[in-house]
C-alpha positions in Angstrom: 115.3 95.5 108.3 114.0 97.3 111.6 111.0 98.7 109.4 109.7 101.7 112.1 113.7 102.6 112.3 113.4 102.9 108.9 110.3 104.8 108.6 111.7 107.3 111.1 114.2 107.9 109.0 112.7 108.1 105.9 110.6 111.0 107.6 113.4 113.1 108.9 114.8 112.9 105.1 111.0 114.1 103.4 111.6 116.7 106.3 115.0 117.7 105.4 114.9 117.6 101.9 111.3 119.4 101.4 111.3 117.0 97.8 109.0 118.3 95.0 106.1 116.2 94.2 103.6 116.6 91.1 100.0 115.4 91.6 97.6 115.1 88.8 94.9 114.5 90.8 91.0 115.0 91.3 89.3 118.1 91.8 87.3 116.8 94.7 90.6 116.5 96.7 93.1 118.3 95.0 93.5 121.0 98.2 93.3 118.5 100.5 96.0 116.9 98.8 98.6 119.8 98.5 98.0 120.8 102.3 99.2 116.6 103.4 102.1 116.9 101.4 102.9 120.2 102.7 102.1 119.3 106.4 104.6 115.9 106.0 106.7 118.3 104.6 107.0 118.0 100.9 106.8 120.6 98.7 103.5 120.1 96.0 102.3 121.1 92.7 99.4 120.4 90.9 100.1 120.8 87.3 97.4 119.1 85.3 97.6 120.3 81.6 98.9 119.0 78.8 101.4 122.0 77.8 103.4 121.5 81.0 102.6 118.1 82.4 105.9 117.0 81.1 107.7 119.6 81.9 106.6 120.0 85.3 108.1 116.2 85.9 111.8 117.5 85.8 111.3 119.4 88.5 109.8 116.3 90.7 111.4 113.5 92.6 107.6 111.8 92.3 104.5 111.7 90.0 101.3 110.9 92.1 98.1 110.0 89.2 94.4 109.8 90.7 91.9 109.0 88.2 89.0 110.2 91.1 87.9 112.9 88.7 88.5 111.7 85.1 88.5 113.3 81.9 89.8 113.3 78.6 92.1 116.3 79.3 93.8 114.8 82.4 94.2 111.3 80.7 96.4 112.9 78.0 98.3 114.9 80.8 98.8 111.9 82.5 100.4 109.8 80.3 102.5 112.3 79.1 103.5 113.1 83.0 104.5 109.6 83.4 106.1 108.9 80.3 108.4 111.8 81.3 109.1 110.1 84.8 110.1 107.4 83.3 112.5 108.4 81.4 114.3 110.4 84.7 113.7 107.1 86.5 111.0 109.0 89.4 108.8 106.5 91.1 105.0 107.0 89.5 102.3 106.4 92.5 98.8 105.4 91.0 95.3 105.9 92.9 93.4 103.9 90.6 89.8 105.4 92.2 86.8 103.7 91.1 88.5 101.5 88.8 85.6 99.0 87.0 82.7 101.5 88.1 82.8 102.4 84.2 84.7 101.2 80.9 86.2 105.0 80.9 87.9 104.0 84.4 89.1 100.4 83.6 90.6 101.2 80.5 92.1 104.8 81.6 93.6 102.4 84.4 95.0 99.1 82.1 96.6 101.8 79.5 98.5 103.7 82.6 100.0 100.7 84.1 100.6 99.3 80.4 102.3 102.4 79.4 104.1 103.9 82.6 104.5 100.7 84.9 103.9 102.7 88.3 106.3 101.9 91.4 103.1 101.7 93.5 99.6 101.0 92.4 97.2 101.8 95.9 93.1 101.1 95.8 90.9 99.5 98.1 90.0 95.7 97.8 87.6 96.6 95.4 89.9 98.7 93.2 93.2 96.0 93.5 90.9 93.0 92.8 89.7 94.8 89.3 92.6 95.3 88.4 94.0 91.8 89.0 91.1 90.8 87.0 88.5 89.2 89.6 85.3 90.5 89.6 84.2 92.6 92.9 81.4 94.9 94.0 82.2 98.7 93.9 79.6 101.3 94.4 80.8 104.3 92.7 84.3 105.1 94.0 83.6 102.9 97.3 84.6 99.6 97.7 82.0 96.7 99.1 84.3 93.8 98.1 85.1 91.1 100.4 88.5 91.1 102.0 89.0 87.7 101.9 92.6 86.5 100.2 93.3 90.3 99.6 97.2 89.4 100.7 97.4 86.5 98.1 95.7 88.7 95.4 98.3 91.9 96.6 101.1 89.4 96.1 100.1 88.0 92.5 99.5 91.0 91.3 102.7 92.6 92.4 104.4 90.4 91.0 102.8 90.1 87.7 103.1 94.3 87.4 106.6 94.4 88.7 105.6 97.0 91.4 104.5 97.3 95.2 100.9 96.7 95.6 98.9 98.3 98.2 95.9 98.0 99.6 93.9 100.0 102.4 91.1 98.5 104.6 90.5 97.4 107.7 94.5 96.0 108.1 96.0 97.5 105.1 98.4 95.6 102.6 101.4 96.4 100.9 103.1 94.0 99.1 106.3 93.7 96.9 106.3 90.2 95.5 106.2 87.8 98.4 107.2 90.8 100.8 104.1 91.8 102.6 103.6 94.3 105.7 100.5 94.5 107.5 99.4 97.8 108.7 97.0 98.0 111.7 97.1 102.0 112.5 93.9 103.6 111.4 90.1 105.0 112.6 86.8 104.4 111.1 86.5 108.1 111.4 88.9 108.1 107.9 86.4 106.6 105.8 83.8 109.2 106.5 86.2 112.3 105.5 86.0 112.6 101.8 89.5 112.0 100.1 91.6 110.2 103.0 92.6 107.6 100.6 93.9 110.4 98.1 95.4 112.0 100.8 97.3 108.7 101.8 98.5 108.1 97.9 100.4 111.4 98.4 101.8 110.5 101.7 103.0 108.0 99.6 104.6 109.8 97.0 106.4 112.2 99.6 107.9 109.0 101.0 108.8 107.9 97.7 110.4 111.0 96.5 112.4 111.1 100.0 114.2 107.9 99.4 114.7 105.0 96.7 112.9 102.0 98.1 109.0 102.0 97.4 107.7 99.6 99.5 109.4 101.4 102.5 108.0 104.3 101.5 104.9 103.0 100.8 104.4 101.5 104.4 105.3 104.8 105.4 102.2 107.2 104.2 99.6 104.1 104.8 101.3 103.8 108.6 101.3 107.7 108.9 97.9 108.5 108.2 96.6 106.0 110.1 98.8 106.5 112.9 97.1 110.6 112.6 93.7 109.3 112.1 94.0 107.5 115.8 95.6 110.8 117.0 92.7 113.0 115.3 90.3 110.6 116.6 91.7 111.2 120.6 91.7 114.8 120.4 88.3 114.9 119.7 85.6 116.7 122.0 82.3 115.4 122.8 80.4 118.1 120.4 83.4 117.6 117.5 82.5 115.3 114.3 83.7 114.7 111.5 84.6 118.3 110.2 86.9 118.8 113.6 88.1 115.5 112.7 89.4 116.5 109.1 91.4 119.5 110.7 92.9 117.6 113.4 94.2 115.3 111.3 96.0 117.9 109.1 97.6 118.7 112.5 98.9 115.4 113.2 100.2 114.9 110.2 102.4 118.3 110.6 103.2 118.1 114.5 104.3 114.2 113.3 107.7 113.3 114.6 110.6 110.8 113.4 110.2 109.7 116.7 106.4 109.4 117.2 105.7 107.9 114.3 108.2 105.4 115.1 107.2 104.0 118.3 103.2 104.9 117.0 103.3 102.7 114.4 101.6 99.4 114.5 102.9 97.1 111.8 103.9 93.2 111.0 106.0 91.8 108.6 104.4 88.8 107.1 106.7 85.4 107.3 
């Protein structure tokens, strides 16, 4: 597999096809996460209650769950979001923010992947060890966990869940099994906009809903919205922070080409 030939065409499909994909998502980033999808060039909604979580899903090629914001109204939308995916056989992408900050988090997380087995699960180090059980420091929704054997853990885990397991850092992880990809694209500038790792999870799920192999598609929104951080990053002036930042990488992401993010993207396929 020639993974960036791949990618490519994975993105002129999302582009072509314009595939519908429902976010339940957090109100800090909801907006944010609407506008990616539409500058990649997926078609969004944000239908988060309970009356017509469901019914919303037939509509969807993908279901995209953040727990950034949780509450007992969105849980129950949720699960009744992905119950319905699974029975149409759409790829569920989970964001599992903050998991283990609180018991309302962990268990909100153990009962979705118990109940909807996601395609993709995506956190930070923190986040990914939680929820393969090792203990590691989170402050808040931010991760301070050591990176150390975060491919083996990735690995473990997706096998033991059945799903592809990704994880965003400094190199970010995706994993399928004993398939792994490394991802070096990316800008510290990312981690100091509020919501970039929401904003990737969609990325994801517009891949995801543009084809039928996850971990392809997973690559994908990680490689993308690293690849437009660096771009953002080099457009910047010498008075522009991180609010210029923000915008420019919504452009990126929509003046993004099959062929630029091709040749742009900076990944390695683990032997």
């Amino acid at each position: 597999m020639n993974m960036p030939e791949t990618i490519a065409a994975l993105l002129r499909e999302l582009q072509a096809r314009k595939p519908l994909v429902h976010h339940i998502t957090n109100y800090v980033t909801v907006n944010d996460c609407a506008n990616m999808a539409l500058a990649v060039g997926a078609s969004p909604v944000m239908a988060d209650d309970a009356a017509e979580a469901a019914d919303m899903v037939q509509y969807a090629s993908a279901l995209v769950l953040n727990i950034g914001t949780l509450n007992s109204r969105t849980v129950e939308s949720m699960l009744l979001a992905g119950k319905a995916a699974r029975q149409r056989n759409i790829p569920v992408i989970f964001d599992p923010v903050g998991v283990g900050a609180t018991p309302l988090r962990t268990t909100t997380a153990e009962t979705i992947i118990r109940e909807l087995g996601p395609a993709v699960i995506r956190g930070n180090m923190a986040e990914i060890k939680r929820i393969a059980g090792i203990d590691a420091a989170i402050r808040g929704v931010d991760s301070v966990a050591d990176e150390t054997d975060g491919e083996q853990v990735a690995r473990e885990l997706s096998q033991r869940l059945r799903c592809v397991v990704a994880v965003t850092g400094k190199v970010d992880i995706v994993a399928r099994g004993q398939q792994l990809c490394r991802i070096y694209n990316g800008h510290s500038l990312l981690g100091r906009v509020t919501g970039t790792g929401c904003m990737a999870t969609s990325l994801i799920g517009c891949f995801c809903a543009a084809g039928n192999d996850w971990f392809c598609g997973t690559v994908a929104g990680i490689a993308l919205m690293g690849l437009a951080g660096e771009q953002a990053q080099a457009l910047l002036g010498k008075n522009e922070g991180t609010g210029s930042f923000r915008i420019r990488l919504f452009d990126a992401v929509s003046l993004m080409t099959p062929a630029g993010l091709q040749t742009g993207i900076r990944i390695e396929m683990a032997e």
